[in-house]
N, C-alpha and C positions, 0 to 999 in steps of 0.2 A: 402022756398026760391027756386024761379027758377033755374035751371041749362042752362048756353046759351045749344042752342043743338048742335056748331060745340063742344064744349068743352063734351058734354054729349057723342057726336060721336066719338070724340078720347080715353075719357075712356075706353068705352065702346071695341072698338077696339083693344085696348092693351089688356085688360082683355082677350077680345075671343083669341087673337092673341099666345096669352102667360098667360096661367092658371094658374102657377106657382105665376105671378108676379099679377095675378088677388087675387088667393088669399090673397094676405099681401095686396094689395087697399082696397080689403072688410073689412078686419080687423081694416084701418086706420080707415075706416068711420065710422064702428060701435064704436072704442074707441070715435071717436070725434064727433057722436052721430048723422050721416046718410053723405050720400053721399053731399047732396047740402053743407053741413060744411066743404067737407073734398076732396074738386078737387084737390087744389094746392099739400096739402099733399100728396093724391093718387100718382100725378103726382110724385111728389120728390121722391117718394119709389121705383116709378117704376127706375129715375136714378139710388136710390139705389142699387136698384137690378144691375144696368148696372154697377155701381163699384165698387160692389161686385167679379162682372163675371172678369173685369179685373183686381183686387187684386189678384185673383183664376187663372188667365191666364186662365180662361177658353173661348179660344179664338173665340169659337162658337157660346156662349150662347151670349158673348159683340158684336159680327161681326152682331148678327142676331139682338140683340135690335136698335144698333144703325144705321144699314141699314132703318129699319123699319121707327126708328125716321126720316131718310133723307130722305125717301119715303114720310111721311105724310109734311114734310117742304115743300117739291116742289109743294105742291097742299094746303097749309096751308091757310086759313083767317088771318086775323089779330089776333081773338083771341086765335086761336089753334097755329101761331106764338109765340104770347106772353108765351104759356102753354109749347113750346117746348125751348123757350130761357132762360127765367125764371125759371119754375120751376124743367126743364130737365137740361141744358146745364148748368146752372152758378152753379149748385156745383156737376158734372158731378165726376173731378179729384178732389174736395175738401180734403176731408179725406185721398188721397192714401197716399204712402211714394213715394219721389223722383221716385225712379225704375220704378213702378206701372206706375207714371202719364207718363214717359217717353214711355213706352213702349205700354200706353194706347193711348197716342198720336199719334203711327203709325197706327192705328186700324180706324179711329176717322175720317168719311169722311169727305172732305175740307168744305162742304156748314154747318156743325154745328160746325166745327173746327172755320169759320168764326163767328159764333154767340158769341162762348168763348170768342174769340177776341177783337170781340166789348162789351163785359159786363169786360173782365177782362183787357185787351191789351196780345201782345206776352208776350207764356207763360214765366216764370224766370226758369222753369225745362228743358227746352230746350238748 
């Protein structure tokens, strides 16, 4: 299976970007048995990692993923858009507790705070 190549260029880029979060991508796709099976998931892990970093207030490691994230949005295709609302943004705050999502909401630049918005409406933790 083909991979489009914006979406091959945004893995690809988070992986160099961030090594850390590349290695758990490479892991998804060898468990679900190579890369072209395994974008959306990469993608999702990679939020993971971002609400992780804010469960951990690790205010650095969230400030830099999600800058990055609002970096490739402004220059985004359609389907690197779809890659960052989708499989980034809409379960970005899913798992945190109250606290977390509150506090991860001030961190959270307004251009993908809008994407939440429109998948989820205004948050009910606010």
């Amino acid at each position: 299976m083909d991979i489009d190549p914006s979406v091959r260029a945004l893995l690809l880029g988070i992986m160099r970007t961030f090594p850390d979060v590349g290695k758990r991508m490479k892991r998804c796709a060898r468990e679900i048995g190579g890369v072209s099976f395994a974008t959306t998931r990469m993608m999702n892990e990679f939020s993971s990692m971002t609400s992780e970093a804010i469960r951990e207030r690790n205010e650095k490691v969230a400030r830099e993923h999600l800058a990055y994230v609002s970096r490739l949005l402004a220059e985004a295709d359609d389907k690197v858009h779809e890659y960052i609302a989708v499989y980034y943004m809409e379960d970005l705050v899913y798992d945190l507790d109250e606290k977390s999502k509150k506090w991860g909401w001030t961190i959270i630049p307004e251009d993908l705070r809008a994407l939440y918005v429109a998948m989820w409406g205004q948050p009910r933790f606010l």
